[in-house]
C-alpha positions in Angstrom: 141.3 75.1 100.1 143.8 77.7 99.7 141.2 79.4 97.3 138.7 79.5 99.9 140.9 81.1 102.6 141.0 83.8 100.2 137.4 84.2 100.5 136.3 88.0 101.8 135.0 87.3 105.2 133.9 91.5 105.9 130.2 91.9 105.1 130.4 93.3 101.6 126.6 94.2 101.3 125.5 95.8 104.5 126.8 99.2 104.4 125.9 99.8 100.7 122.1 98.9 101.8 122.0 100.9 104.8 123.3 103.9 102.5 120.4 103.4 100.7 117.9 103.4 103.3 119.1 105.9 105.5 119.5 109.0 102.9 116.0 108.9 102.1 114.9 108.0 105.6 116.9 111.2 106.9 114.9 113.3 103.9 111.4 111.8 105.5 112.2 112.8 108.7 113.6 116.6 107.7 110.1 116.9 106.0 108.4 115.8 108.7 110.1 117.8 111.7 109.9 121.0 109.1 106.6 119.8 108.7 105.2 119.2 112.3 106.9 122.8 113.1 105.5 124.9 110.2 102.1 124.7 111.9 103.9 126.4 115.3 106.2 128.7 113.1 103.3 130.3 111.2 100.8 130.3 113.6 103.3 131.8 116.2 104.0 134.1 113.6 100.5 135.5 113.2 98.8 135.0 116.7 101.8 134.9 119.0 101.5 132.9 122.2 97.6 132.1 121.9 98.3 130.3 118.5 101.4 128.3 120.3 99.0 127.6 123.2 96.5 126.0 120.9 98.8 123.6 119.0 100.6 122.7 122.6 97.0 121.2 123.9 96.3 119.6 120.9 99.4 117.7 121.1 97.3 114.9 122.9 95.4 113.9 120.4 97.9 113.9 118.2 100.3 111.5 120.5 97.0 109.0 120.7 96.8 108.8 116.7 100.8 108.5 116.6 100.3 105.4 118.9 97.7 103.5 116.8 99.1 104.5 113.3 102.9 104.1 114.2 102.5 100.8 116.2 100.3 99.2 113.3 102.8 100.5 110.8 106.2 99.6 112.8 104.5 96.3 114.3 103.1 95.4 110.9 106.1 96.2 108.8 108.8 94.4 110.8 106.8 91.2 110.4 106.3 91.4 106.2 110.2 92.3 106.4 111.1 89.1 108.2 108.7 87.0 106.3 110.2 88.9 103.1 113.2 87.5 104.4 112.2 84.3 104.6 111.0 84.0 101.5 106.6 83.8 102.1 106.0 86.5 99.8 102.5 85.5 100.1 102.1 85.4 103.7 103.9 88.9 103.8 101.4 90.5 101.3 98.2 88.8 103.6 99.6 90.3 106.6 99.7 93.7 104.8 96.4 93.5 103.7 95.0 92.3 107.5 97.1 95.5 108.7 95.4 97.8 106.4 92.1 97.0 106.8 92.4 97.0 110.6 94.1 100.6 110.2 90.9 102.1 108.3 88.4 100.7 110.5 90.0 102.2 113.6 90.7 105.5 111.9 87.0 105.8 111.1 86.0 105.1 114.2 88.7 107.3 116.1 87.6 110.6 113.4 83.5 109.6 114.6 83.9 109.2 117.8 86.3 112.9 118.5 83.6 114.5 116.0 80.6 114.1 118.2 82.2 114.5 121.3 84.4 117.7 120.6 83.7 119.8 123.4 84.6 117.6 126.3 87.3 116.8 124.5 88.8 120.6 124.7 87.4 120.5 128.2 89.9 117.3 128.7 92.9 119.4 127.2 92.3 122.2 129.4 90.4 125.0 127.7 86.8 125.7 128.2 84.8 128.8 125.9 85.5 131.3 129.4 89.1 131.4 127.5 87.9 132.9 124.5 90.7 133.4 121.7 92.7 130.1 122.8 88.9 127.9 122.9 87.7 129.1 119.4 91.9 128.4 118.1 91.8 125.0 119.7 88.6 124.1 118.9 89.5 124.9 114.8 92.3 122.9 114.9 90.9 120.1 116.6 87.9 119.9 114.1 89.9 119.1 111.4 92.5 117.2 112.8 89.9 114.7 114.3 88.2 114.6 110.8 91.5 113.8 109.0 92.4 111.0 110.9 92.2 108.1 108.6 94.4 110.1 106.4 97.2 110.3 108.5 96.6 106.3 109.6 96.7 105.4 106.2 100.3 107.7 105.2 102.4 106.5 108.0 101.2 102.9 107.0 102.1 102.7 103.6 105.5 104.4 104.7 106.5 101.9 106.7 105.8 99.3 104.1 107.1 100.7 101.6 110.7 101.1 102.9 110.5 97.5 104.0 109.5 96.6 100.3 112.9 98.2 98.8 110.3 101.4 97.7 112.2 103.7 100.4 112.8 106.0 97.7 109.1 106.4 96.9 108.6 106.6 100.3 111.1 109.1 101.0 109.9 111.7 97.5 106.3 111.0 98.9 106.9 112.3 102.8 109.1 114.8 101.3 106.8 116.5 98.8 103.7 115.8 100.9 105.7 118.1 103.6 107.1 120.7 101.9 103.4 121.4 100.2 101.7 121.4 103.6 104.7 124.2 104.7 103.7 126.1 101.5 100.0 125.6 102.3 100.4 126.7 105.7 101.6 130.2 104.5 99.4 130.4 102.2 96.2 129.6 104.6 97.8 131.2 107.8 99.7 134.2 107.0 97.9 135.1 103.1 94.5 134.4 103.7 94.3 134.7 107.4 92.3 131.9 108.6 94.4 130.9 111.7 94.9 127.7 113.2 92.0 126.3 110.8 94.2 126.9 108.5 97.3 125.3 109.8 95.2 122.2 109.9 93.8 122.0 106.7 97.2 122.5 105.4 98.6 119.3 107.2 95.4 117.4 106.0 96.0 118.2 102.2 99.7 117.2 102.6 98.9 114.2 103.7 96.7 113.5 100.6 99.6 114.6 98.1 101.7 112.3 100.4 99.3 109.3 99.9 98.6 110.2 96.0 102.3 109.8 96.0 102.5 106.7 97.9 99.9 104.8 96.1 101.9 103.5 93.0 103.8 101.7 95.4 101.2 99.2 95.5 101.3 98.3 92.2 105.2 97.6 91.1 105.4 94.1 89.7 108.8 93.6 90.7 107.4 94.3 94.4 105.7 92.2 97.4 103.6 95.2 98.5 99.8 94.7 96.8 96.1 95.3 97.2 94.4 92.7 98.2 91.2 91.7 100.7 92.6 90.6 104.2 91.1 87.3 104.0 88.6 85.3 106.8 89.8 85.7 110.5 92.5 89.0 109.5 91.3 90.6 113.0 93.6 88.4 115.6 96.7 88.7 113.5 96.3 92.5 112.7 95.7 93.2 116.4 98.6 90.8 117.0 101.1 93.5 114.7 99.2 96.5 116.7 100.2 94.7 119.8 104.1 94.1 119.2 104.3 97.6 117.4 103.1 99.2 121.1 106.1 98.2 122.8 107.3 100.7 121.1 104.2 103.0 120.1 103.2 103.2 123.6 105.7 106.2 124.2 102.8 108.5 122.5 100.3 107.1 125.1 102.9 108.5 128.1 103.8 111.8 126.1 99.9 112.3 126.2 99.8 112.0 129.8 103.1 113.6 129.6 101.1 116.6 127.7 98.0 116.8 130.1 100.3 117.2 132.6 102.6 119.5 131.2 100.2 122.3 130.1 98.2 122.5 133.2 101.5 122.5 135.4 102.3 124.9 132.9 99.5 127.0 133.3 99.6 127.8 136.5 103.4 128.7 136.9 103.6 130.8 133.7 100.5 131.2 131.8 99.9 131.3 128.4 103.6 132.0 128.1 105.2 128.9 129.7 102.6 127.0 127.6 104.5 128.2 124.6 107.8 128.1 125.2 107.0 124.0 126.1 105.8 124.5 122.4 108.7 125.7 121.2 110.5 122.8 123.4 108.2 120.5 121.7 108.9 121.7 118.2 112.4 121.9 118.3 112.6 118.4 119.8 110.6 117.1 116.0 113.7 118.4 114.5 116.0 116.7 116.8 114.6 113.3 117.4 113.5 112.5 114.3 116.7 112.4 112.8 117.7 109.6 115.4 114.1 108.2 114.1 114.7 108.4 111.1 118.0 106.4 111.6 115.9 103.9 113.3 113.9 103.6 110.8 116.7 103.0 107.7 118.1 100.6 110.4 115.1 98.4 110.6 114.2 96.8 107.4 117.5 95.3 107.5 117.8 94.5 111.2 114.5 92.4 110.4 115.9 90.7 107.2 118.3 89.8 108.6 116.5 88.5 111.5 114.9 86.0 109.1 117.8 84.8 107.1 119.4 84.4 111.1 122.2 86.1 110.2 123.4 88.1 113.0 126.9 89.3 111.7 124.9 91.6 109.5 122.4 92.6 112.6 125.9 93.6 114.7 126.9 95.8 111.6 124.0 97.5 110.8 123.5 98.4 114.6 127.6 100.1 114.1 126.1 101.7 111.4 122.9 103.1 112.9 124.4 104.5 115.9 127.3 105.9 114.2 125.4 107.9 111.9 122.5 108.8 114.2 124.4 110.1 117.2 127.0 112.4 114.5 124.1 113.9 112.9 121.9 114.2 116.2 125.1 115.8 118.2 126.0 118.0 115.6 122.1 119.7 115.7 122.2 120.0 119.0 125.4 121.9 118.7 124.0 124.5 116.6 121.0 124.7 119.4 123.1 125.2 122.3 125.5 127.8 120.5 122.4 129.6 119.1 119.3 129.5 120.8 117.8 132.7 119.5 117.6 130.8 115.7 115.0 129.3 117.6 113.5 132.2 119.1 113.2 134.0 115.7 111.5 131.1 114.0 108.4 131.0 116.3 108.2 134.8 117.0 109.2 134.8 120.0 112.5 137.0 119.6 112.3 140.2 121.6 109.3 139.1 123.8 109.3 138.4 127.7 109.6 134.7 126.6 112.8 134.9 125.1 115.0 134.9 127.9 113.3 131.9 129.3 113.2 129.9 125.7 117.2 130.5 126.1 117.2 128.2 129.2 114.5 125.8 128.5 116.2 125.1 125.1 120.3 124.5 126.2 118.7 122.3 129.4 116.9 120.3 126.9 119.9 119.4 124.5 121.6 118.3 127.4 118.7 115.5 127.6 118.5 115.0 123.3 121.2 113.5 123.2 120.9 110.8 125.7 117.0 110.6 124.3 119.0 110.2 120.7 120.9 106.8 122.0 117.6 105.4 123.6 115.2 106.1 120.6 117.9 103.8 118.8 118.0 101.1 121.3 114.4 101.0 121.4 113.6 100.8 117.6 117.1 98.3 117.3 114.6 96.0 120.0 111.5 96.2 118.0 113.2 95.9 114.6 115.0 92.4 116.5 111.2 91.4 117.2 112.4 91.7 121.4 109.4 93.8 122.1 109.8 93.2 125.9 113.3 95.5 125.9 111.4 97.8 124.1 108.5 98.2 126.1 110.7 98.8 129.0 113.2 101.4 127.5 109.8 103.3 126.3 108.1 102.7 130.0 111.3 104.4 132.2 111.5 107.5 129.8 107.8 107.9 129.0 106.0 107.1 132.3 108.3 105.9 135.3 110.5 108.2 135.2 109.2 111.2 133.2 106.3 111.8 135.2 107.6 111.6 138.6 110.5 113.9 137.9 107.7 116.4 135.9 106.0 117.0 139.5 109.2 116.9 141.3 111.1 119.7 139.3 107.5 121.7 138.9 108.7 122.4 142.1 111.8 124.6 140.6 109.9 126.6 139.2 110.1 127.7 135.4 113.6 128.5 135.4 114.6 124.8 136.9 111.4 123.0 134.9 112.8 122.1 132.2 115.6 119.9 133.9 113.6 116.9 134.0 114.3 116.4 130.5 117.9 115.5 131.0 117.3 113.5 134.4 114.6 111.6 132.3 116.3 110.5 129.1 120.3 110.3 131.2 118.3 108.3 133.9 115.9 105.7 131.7 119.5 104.9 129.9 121.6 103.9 133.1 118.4 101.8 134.4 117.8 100.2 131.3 121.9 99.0 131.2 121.7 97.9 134.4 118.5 95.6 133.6 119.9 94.1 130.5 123.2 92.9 132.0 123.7 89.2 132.2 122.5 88.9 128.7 118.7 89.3 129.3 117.9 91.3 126.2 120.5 89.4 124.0 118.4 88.7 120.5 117.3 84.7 120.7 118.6 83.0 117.1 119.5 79.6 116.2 122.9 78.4 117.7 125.8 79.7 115.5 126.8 76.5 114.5 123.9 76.1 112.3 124.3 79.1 110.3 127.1 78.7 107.5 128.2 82.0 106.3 130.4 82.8 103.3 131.4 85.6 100.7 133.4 85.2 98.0 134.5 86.7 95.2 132.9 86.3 92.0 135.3 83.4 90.5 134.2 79.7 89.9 137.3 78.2 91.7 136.3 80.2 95.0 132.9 78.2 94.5 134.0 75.0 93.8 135.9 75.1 97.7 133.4 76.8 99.1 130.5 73.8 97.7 133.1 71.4 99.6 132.9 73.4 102.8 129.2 73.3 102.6 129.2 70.1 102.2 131.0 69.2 105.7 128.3 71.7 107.3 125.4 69.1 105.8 127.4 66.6 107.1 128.0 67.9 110.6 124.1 68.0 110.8 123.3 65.0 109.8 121.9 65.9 106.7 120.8 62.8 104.2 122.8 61.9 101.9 120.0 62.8 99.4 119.7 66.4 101.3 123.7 66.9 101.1 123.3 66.6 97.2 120.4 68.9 97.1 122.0 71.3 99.2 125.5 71.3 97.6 123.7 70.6 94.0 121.9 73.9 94.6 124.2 76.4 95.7 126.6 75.2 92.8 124.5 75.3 89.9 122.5 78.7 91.2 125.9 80.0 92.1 127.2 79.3 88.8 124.0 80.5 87.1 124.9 84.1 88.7 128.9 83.7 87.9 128.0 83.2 84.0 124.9 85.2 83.2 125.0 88.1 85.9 128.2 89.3 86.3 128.6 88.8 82.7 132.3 88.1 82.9 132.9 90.3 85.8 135.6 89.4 88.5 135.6 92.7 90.8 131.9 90.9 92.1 131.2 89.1 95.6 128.6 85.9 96.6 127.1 85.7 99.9 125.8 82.3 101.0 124.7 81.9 104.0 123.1 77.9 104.7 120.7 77.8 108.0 120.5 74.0 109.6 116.7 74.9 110.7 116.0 72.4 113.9 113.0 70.6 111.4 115.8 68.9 109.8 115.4 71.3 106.3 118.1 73.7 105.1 117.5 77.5 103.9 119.5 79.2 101.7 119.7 82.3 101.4 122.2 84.0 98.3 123.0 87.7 97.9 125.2 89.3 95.0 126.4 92.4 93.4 125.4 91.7 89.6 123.0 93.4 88.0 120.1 92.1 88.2 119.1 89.0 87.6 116.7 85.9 88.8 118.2 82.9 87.9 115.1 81.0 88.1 114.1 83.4 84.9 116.3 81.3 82.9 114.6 78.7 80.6 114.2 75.6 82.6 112.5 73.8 79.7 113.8 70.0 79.3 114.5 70.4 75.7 115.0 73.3 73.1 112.7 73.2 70.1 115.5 71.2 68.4 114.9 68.4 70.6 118.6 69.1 72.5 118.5 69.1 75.8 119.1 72.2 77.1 122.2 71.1 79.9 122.8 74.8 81.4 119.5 75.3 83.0 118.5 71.0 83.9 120.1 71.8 87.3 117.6 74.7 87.9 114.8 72.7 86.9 115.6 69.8 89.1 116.1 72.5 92.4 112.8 74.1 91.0 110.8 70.8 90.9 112.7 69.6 94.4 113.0 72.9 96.8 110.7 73.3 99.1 110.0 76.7 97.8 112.2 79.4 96.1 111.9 83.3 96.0 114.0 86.2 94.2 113.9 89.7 94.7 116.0 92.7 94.4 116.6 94.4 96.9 118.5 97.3 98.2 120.2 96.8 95.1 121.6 93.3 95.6 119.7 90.0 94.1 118.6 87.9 97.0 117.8 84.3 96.5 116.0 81.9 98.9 115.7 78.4 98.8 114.5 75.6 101.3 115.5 72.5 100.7 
């Protein structure tokens, strides 16, 4: 026993994976902030406030295609990574497929529908042909970006599956280069050749295909989960069932539309085209803000939802350390640099030296006030949603996006220009205190299994920390009321794969660690879940034939044929990594 109290107890595993996540994650979300502003930057650049104008009443449209693709991708995603988890590699490739296939058939039929029925849709954003230069720059942009929606559908979808498949580097080089080309394009269309806000949107449509041409090899890695395939008879109620858990969280670009309609025509009337754009400029320095916190949240979730299905909630409480740490240091420290230098700002959408500089100064230090508390509720949402508590969600995104936000919009139109832009901070400051004051008394705490029924262990990579820790198992199946035939598959299987990984994957090694964690489910079975820093290797890849051709048996591998013949089911992957093993017994 003494070896066992030796046993490292600290989570050995977490941090390294979040590292891995979150450094391409922050990459994807620095191409698409740069990505999302290079259409403003060059088209401010060339047509001043009128281009700014035009891309600020577009942003509807755009919100209402982030709500469909982002909550089929986030809603979608979170379920393959807990059934990933869980070991149903199948089940998680079916969903995929149902998720898919309900993605492109509401993309076409979004990218139809806004075709034919363009011109009350620019009468709906609030421009009508009387306004001349901002229609026909509207109108150019719109055309395109209603044609190319089943592109942009179909790149934030494999995105999101991709990073929950282990390919977050893929998905990080693909957003990355599919950004930076549609920033090159955009000077090249806008400022070179002169074709205006068209232009700006062709350039996002043709990044999007590099991005996808990118992201498509993903699909086909052996080693992966993440494949082609048809969605299968009856895919339509659990696709819309993804669609509808991603919207708890999604459903904050249905209230930033409103938000939008609003805005610009309040907008419009106390400032003209000129408080139109510097709401752009808001708008555009917010990408570069928040999606750093998002792109924490989104390194953060394909672990908070493995570890969701292998129950382990240690590992849930670290990565949410983690995720916050590093979002709110990286967050703060951008909105530093805004506050002490607003004019960067100013000079990047060409508004330095124009009548709206001095009120871009304002607008901009008033809103960091408000990014940062909008930083620690984008986490708290996505932390919700990753947790599969889309209830918590839903309301975080309802008192910032809609209860709150639009209330306070009308009330502070009533401080003019100057005071406008408060409602930011009252929003996101406001949304945060209401939302801690609804979750006390434990009424968002994350539902698992009671605690005693998860066994947790890691040890280091020796044989006699094993041995104790097979005995200490064995007192769990006990306490449990396992059979006496489940206690020997149980203990049997975590020796003999644990072993297996001791001898043939750390080669010899004795700076390694073993995670087991053992989960009592209430049907009476027991899932096993085994994580360890060797290279990599699948046990289950040894040869698990009875006899070698010399008619010996073949002792070192009869154990993993008899958990292979008597588990429920088995799965190995690598991931982040680590080799994870899952066996139900």
């Amino acid at each position: 026993m003494n070896h066992l109290i030796r046993h490292l107890r600290g989570d050995r595993f977490t941090a390294p994976m979040y590292g891995r996540l979150w450094r391409p994650a922050m990459l994807s979300s620095l191409g698409w902030a740069l990505s999302d502003m290079a259409d403003a930057v060059v088209v401010g650049q060339r047509l001043g406030t009128v281009g700014l104008a035009a891309i600020g009443l577009i942003l509807p449209v755009y919100m209402i295609n982030c709500m469909v693709a982002h909550g089929l991708g986030l809603g979608g995603s979170v379920r393959y990574a807990r059934l990933l988890g869980q070991g149903k590699s199948e089940e998680a490739a079916r969903s995929f497929a149902q998720v898919l296939w309900l993605a492109l058939v509401l993309s076409a039929a979004t990218a139809a529908a806004g075709t034919v029925c363009l011109t009350p849709l620019l009468a709906l954003l609030g421009t009508t042909p009387t306004d001349g230069a901002l229609f026909d720059a509207t109108r150019d942009y719109l055309q395109v970006l209603v044609a190319s929606t089943p592109l942009f559908y179909l790149s934030n979808l494999l995105n999101y599956y991709l990073r929950n498949d282990g390919s977050q580097d893929l998905a990080g080089v693909g957003s990355v280069v599919g950004n930076l080309c549609d920033i090159g394009l955009n000077i090249t269309l806008v400022l070179i050749l002169n074709l205006g806000t068209r232009g700006a949107a062709l350039s996002t449509t043709l990044g999007q295909v590099i991005t996808i041409a990118i992201y498509l090899p993903g699909l086909f890695r052996r080693e992966h989960a993440l494949r082609l395939r048809m969605p299968g008879r009856g895919w339509g109620k659990p696709a819309f069932s993804a669609l509808r858990a991603g919207m708890a969280t999604s459903v904050q670009y249905l209230y930033q539309m409103i938000f939008f309609l609003l805005c610009n025509n309040l907008l419009i009337r106390l400032g003209g085209e000129t408080g139109v754009a510097v709401f752009d400029v808001l708008q555009n320095t917010s990408y570069l803000i928040l999606y750093l916190y998002e792109g924490t949240a989104r390194a953060m979730q394909p672990l908070l939802s493995t570890y969701l299905g292998e129950h382990n909630a240690a590992g849930r409480r670290q990565v949410a350390w983690l995720g916050f740490g590093s979002g709110i240091v990286v967050g703060g420290l951008l909105i530093l640099v805004i506050e002490v230098w607003p004019m960067g700002m100013c000079l990047l959408f060409g508004i330095a030296g124009t009548s709206a500089q001095a009120l871009a100064f304002t607008a901009l230090r008033i809103y960091g006030l408000g990014a940062f508390f909008a930083g620690i509720n984008i986490l708290l949402c996505n932390y919700y949603q990753a947790c599969e508590q889309e209830r918590a969600s839903f309301l975080m995104e309802t008192l910032r996006g809609a209860a709150l936000l639009l209330p306070l919009t009308l009330l502070c139109a009533r401080l003019g220009l100057a005071g406008f832009w408060w409602l930011f901070p009252a929003t996101e400051a406001g949304a945060l205190l209401l939302f801690l004051l609804l979750a006390r008394g434990g009424r968002f705490v994350v539902p698992d299994l009671d605690k005693d029924r998860v066994f947790q262990r890691t040890i280091s990579s020796s044989a006699q920390d094993l041995g104790a820790l097979v005995q200490e198992l064995e007192a769990f199946c006990k306490q449990w009321e396992a059979s006496l035939r489940q206690q020997y598959f149980v203990t049997m299987t975590v020796e003999e794969l644990g072993l297996a990984i001791l001898h043939h994957g750390f080669e010899g090694r004795t700076d390694g660690y073993l995670q087991i964690t053992a989960v009592a489910r209430e049907d009476g079975s027991f899932e096993l879940h085994l994580r360890d820093d060797a290279v990599t290797f699948d046990p289950f890849s040894l040869e698990t034939r009875r006899a070698v051709a010399d008619g010996d048996f073949n002792v070192d591998t009869m154990g993993l044929l008899v958990i292979k013949e008597r588990a429920k089911s088995f799965f190995y992957r690598r991931y982040q990594g680590f080799n994870t093993l899952v066996v139900t017994i």
